[in-house]
C-alpha positions as CSV (number, residue, x, y, z in Angstrom):
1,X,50.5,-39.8,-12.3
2,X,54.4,-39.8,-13.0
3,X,56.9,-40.2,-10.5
4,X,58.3,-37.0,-12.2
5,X,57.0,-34.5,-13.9
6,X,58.6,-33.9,-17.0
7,X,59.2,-30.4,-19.0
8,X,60.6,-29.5,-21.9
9,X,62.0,-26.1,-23.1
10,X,61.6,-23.9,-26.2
11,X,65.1,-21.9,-26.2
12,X,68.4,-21.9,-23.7
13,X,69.0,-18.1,-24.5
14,X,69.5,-15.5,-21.4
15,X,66.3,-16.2,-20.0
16,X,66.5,-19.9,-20.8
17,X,69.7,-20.8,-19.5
18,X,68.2,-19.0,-15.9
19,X,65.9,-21.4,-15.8
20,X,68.0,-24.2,-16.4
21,X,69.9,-22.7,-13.4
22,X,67.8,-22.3,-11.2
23,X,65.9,-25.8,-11.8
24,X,69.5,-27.5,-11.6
25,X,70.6,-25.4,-8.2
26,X,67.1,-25.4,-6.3
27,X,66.1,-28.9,-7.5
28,X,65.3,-30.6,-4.0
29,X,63.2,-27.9,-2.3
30,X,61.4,-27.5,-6.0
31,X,60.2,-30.9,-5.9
32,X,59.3,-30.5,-2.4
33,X,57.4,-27.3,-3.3
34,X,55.9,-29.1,-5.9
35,X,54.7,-32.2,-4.7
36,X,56.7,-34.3,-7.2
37,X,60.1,-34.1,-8.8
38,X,60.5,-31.6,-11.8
39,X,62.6,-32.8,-14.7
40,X,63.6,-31.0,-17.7
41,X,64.6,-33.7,-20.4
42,X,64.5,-31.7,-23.7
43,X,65.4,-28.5,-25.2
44,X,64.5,-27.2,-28.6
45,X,66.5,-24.9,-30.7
46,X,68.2,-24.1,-34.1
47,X,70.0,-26.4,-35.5
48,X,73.0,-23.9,-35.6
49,X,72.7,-22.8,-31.3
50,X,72.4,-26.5,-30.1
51,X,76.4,-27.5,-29.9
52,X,76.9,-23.8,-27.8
53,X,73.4,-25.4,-25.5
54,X,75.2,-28.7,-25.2
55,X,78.6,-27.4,-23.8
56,X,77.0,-24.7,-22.1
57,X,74.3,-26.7,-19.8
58,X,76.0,-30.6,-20.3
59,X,74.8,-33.9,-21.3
60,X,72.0,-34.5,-19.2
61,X,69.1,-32.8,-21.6
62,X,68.0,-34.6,-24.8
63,X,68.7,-31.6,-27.7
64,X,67.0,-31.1,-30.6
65,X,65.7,-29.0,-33.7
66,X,63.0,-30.9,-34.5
67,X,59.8,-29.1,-32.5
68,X,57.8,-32.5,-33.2
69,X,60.1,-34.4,-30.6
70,X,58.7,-32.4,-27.5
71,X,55.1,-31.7,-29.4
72,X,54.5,-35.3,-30.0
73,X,56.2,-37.1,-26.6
74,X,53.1,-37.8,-24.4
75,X,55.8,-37.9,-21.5
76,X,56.5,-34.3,-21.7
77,X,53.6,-32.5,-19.6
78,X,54.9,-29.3,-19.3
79,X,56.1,-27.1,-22.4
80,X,58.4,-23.5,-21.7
81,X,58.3,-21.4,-24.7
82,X,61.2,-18.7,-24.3
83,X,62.4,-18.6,-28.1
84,X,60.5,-15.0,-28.2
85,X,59.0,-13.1,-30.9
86,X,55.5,-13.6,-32.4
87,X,56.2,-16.3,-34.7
88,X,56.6,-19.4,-34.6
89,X,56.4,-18.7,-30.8
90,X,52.6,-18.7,-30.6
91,X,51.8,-21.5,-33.1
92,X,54.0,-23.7,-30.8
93,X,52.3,-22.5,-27.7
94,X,48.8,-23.7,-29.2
95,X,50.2,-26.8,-30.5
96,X,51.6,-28.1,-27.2
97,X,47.7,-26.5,-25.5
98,X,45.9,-28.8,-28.3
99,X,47.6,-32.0,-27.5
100,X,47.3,-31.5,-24.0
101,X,50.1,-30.3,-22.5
102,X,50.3,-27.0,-20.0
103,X,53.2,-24.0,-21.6
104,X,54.7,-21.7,-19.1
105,X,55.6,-19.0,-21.5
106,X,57.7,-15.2,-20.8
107,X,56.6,-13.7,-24.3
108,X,54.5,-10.7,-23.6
109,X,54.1,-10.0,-27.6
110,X,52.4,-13.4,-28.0
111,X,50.1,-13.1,-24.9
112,X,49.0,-8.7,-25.5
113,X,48.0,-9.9,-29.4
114,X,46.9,-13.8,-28.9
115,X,45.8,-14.3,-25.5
116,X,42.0,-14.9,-26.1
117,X,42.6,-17.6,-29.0
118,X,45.1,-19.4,-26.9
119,X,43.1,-19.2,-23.5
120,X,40.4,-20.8,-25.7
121,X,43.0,-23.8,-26.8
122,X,44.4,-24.7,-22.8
123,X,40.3,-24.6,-22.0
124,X,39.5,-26.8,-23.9
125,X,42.2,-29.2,-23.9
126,X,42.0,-28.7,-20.0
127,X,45.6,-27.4,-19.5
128,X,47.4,-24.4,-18.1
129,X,48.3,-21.2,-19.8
130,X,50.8,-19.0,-17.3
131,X,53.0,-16.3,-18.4
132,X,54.1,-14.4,-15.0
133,X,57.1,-13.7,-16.5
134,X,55.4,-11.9,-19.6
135,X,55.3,-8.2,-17.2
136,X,57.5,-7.3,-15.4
137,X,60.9,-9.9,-15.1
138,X,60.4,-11.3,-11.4
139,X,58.4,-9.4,-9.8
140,X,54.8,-11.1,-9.5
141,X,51.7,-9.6,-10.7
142,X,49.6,-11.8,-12.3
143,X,48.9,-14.4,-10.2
144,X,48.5,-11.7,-7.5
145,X,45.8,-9.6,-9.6
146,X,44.0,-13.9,-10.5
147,X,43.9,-14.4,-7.2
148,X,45.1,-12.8,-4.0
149,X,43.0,-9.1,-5.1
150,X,40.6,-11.4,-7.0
151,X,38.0,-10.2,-4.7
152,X,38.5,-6.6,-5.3
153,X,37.4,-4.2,-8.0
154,X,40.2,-2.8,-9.2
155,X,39.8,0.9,-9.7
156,X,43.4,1.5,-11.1
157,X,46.8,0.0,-12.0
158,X,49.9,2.0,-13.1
159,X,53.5,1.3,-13.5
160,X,57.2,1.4,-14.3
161,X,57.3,-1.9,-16.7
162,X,60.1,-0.6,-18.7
163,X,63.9,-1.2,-17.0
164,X,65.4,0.8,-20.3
165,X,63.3,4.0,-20.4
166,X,63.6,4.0,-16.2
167,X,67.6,3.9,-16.3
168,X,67.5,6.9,-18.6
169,X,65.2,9.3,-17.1
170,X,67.0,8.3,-13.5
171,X,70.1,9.4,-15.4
172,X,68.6,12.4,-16.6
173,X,67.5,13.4,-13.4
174,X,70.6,12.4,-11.6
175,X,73.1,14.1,-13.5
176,X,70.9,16.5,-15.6
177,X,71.8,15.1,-18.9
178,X,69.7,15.3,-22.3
179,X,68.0,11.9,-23.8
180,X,70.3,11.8,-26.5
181,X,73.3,11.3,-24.6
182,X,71.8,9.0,-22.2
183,X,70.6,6.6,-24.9
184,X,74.4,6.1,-25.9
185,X,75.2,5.4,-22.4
186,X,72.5,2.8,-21.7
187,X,73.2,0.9,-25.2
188,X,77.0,1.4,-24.3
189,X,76.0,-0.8,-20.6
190,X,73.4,-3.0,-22.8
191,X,70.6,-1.7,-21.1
192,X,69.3,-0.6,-24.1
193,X,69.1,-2.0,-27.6
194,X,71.2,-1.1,-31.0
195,X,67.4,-0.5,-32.4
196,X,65.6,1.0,-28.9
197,X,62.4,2.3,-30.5
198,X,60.3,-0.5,-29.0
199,X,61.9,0.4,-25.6
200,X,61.8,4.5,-25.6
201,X,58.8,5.0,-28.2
202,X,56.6,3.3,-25.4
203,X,55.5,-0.2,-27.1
204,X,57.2,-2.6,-24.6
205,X,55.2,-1.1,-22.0
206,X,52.0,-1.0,-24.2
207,X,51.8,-4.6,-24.6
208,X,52.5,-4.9,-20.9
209,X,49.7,-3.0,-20.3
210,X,47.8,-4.8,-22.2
211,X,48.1,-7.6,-20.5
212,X,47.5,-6.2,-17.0
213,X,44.4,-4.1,-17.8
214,X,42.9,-7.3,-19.2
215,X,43.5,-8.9,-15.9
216,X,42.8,-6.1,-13.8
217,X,39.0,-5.2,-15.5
218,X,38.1,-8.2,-16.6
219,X,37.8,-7.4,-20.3
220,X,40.1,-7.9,-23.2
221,X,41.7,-5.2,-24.6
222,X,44.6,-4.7,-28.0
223,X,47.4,-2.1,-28.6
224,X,45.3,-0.8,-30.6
225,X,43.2,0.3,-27.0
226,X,46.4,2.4,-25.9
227,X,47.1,5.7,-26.5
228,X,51.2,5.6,-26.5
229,X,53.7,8.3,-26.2
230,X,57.9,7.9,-25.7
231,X,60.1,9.5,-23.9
232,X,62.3,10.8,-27.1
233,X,60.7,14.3,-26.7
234,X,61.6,14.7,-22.8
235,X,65.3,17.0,-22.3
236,X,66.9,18.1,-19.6
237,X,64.9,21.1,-19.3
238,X,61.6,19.5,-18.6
239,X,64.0,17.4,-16.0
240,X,64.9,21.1,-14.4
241,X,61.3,21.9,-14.8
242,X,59.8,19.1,-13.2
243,X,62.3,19.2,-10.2
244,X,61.2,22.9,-9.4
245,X,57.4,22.3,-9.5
246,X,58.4,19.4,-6.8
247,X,58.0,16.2,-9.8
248,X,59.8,13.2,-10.7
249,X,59.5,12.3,-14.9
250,X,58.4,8.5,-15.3
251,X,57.3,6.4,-18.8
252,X,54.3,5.3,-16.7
253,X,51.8,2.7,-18.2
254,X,48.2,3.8,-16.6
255,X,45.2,1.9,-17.2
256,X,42.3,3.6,-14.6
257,X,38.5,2.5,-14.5
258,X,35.8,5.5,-14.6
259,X,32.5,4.0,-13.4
260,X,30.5,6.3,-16.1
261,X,32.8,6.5,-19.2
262,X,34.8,3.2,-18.8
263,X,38.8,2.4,-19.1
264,X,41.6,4.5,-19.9
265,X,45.4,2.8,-21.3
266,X,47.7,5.0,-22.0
267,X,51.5,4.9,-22.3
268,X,53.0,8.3,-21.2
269,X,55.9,10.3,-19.7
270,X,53.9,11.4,-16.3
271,X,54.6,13.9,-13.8
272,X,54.4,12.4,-10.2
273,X,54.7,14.5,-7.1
274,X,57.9,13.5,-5.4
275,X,56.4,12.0,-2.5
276,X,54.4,9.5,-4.9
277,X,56.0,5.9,-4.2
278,X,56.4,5.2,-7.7
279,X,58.5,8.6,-7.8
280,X,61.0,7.0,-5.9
281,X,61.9,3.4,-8.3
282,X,64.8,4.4,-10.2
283,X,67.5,2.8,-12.5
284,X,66.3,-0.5,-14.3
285,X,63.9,-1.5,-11.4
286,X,60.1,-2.3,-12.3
287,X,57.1,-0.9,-10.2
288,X,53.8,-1.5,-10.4
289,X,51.0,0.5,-8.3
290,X,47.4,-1.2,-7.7
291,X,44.6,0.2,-6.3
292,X,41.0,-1.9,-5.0
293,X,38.2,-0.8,-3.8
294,X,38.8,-3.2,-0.9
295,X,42.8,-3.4,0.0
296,X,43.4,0.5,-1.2
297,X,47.1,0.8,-2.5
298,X,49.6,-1.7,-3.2
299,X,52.6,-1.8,-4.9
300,X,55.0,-4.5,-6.3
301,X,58.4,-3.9,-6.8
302,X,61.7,-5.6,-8.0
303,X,63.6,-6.6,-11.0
304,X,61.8,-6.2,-14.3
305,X,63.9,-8.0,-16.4
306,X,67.4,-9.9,-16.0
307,X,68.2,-13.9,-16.4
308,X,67.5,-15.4,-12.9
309,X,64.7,-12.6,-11.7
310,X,62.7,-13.6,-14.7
311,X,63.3,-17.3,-14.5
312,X,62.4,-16.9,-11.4
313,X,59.0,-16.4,-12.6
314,X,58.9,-19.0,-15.3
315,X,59.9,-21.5,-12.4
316,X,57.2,-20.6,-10.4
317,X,54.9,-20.9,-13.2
318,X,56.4,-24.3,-14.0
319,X,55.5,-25.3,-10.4
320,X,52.1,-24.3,-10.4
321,X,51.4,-25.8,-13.9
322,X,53.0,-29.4,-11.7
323,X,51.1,-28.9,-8.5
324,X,47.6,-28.8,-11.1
325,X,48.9,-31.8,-13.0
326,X,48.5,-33.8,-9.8
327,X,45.2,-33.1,-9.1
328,X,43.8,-32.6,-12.4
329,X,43.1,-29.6,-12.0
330,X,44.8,-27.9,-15.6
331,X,43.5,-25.0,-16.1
332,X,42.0,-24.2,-12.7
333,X,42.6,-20.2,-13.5
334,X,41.5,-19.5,-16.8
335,X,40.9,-16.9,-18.8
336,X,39.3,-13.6,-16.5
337,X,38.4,-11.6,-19.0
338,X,34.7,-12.4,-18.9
339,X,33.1,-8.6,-18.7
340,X,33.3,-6.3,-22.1
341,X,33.8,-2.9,-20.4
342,X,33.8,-0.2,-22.9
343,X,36.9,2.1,-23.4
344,X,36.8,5.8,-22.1
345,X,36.4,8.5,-24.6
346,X,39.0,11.6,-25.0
347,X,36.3,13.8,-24.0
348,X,36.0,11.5,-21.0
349,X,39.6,11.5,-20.2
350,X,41.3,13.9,-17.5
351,X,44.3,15.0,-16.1
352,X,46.4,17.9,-15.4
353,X,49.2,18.8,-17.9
354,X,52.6,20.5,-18.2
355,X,53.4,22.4,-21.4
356,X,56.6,23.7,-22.7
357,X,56.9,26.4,-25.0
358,X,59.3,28.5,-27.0
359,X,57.5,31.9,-28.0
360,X,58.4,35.1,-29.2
361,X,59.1,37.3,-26.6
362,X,56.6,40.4,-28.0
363,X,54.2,42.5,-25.8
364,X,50.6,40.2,-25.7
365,X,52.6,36.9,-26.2
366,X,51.5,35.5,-23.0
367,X,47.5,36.7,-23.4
368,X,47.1,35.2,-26.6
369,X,48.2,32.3,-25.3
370,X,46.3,32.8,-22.7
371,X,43.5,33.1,-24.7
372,X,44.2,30.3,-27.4
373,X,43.7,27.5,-24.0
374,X,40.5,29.8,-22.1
375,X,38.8,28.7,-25.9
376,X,39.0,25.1,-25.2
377,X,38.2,25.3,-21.5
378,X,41.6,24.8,-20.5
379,X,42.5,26.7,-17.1
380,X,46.0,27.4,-16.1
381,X,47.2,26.4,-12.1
382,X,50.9,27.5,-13.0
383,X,52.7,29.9,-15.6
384,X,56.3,30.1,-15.8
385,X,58.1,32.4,-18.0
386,X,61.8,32.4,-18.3
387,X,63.8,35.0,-21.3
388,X,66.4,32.5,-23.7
389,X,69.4,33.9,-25.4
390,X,67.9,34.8,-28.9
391,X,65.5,36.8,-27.8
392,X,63.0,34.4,-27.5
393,X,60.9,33.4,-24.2
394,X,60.0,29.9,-22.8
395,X,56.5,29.4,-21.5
396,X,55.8,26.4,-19.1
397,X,52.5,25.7,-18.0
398,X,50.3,23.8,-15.6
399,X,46.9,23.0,-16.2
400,X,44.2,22.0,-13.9
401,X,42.9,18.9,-15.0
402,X,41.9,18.6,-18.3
403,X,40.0,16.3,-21.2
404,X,42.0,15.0,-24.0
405,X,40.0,16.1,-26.3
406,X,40.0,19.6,-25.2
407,X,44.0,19.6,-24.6
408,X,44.2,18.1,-28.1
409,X,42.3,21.1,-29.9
410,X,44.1,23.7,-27.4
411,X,47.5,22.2,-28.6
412,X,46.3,22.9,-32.2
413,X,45.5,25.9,-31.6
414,X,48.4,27.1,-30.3
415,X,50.5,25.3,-33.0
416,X,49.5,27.9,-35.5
417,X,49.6,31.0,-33.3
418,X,52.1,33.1,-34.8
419,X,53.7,34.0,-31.3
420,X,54.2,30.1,-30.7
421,X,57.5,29.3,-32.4
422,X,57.5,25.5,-31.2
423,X,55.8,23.6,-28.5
424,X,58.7,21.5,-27.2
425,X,56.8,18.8,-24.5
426,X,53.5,18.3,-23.2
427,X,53.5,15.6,-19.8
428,X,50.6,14.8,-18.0
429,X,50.6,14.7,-14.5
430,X,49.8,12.5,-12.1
431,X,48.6,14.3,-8.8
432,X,45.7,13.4,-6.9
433,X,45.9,17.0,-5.0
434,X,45.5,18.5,-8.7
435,X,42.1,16.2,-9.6
């Protein structure tokens, strides 16, 4: 073995240029931590970005455009892909795995779609395959779920994985402002992108899911495995709403393990009772709840995205991937996802629900309504009625808990009643008290 350990990185963007940083400022204690120094001699790019890399992180890196010079150096032994995106971003990451070298990676789209094909590569090739930095920015989860709850069954994980969908709905709450106007604050701050459907219509923290129900159950699952919903469709009022009834709105990502009927991943504005500790994570902070059958609730909680917390995680990953190196022991946790559990059905699938409704405001209204959910097998905890200026009423409703299926073909029903002029929300709720 090397007196040093060399590395090379794939992009010197935001995330990039952390972990330059941070592997420039904590260089001595890294190597200690390590076992052996940690050099990074190479970083890829465009042709176009490398003069901005140069003056921005000096002369003591090798640049180039040419992904063959870090592919095909035998020196290099550790490979950090952080250029993003699908492509070319995964057919680099399995190029370095086949000739033998271990890839730290942050690139949550590549790992949620490609994950079992490129855990295949690193196994056989005997290398590492981390991406600790792929959920969540810096707060760790993965390696926690490989390996210190490695002896539980885990019976549920949920979380806040989303930083722009949680600054919004704690500004909504806060100051009682509507989505819209909230959206133009957060891409105003850069919190949220020019283009934020990936962000509000519930995707980013679909893939994230992804990746941590695979973990967690041992099993791997696709996007196309999660039912998603945004938060486009939640206003002020349900914000009011929720406040009353004694809840806190969050774009939770829920993936929960039903011993008879399977796994549930879903993607949803939730209801949580305000005492709930995810209730409490506001602005751009991450969350994520875990509950084993053998350590009972956890929760990890920090900085979901950012330069330094999420190089923060590639560097770890970097210095695990070195501490294997030296002991040949690449690829020591590989792929988990050695059961096939089967997904949960929407028959299969409960929870309580809160519906929002604008109706017209007519003797019988309220029984028909009544009657539309009693058809499914849908029973009412809570009915709120409150009169609007036209003449119209709003209906807001609790249910006990409830299937999918059965709240799906109640919400159809209802949707062609002639009394209901429009059903403005429906957000499941998160309450064990209300199971």
């Amino acid at each position: 073995m090397a007196e040093e350990i060399k590395v090379a990185l794939l992009g010197a963007g935001t995330v990039g240029g952390g972990v330059i940083k941070v592997l420039e400022k904590n260089a001595a204690d890294i190597s200690k931590k390590a076992g052996k120094p940690i050099r990074l001699v190479k970083i890829f790019g465009l042709k176009e970005n490398l003069p901005q890399y140069k003056e921005n992180y000096g002369d003591n890196y090798i640049y180039t455009d040419r992904i063959e010079d870090i592919l095909e150096d035998k020196d290099i032994k550790i490979v950090v892909e952080l250029i993003g995106r699908e492509h070319p971003a995964k057919e680099y990451i399995a190029r370095a795995l086949a000739n033998g070298k271990s890839v730290v990676t942050a690139n949550k789209d590549v790992i949620a779609k490609y994950g079992k094909e490129l855990f295949a590569v690193a196994e056989a090739n005997n290398c590492d395959l981390m991406f600790e930095a792929s959920v969540a920015g810096g707060i760790p989860i993965i390696t926690p779920l490989k390996t210190s709850l490695a002896a539980n069954e885990i019976l549920s994980i949920m979380g806040i994985v989303n930083g722009t969908t949680n600054y919004m709905l704690t500004k909504m709450t806060r100051e009682g402002l509507d989505y819209n106007d909230v959206l133009k604050e957060a891409q105003v701050k850069g919190y949220a992108e020019s283009d934020p459907t990936a962000d509000v219509g519930g995707m980013d923290a679909a893939r994230k899911i992804v990746i941590l129900a695979s973990i967690a159950f041992n099993t791997r699952f696709s996007l196309e495995d999660v039912a998603v919903e945004g938060i486009q469709n939640i206003s002020a009022q349900d914000i009011k709403f929720a406040k009353e009834l004694g809840y806190t709105i969050k774009l939770l990502a829920v993936a929960k393990k039903d011993k008879n009927y399977g796994i549930s991943i879903a993607v949803r504005p939730t209801m949580l009772p305000n005492d709930h500790p995810l209730s409490n994570v506001n602005d751009v902070y991450n969350a994520i709840f875990v509950v084993g059958d053998a350590v009972g609730d956890t929760m990890f909680m920090g900085m979901g995205a950012g330069r330094f917390p999420t190089a923060s995680a590639v560097c770890a990953d970097i210095m695990d991937a070195a501490r294997n190196l030296q002991h040949g022991d690449g690829g020591r946790i590989a792929c988990t996802c050695f059961n096939k559990k089967k997904l949960c059905d929407k028959q299969n699938m409960f929870a309580p629900c809160y519906i929002r409704m604008n109706v017209t405001d007519e003797p019988g209204a309220l029984s028909s309504i009544a009657a539309a959910f009693a058809s499914q097998k849908v029973s009412l905890r809570n009915v709120v009625q409150k009169d609007l200026p036209n003449g119209n009423a709003e209906i807001v409703v609790i249910t006990h808990s409830v299937s999918e299926l059965n709240l799906e073909m109640a919400l159809n029903l209802l949707k062609v009643l002639p009394v209901v002029e429009k059903i403005c929300s429906v957000i499941r709720v998160e309450d064990k008290d209300m199971d």
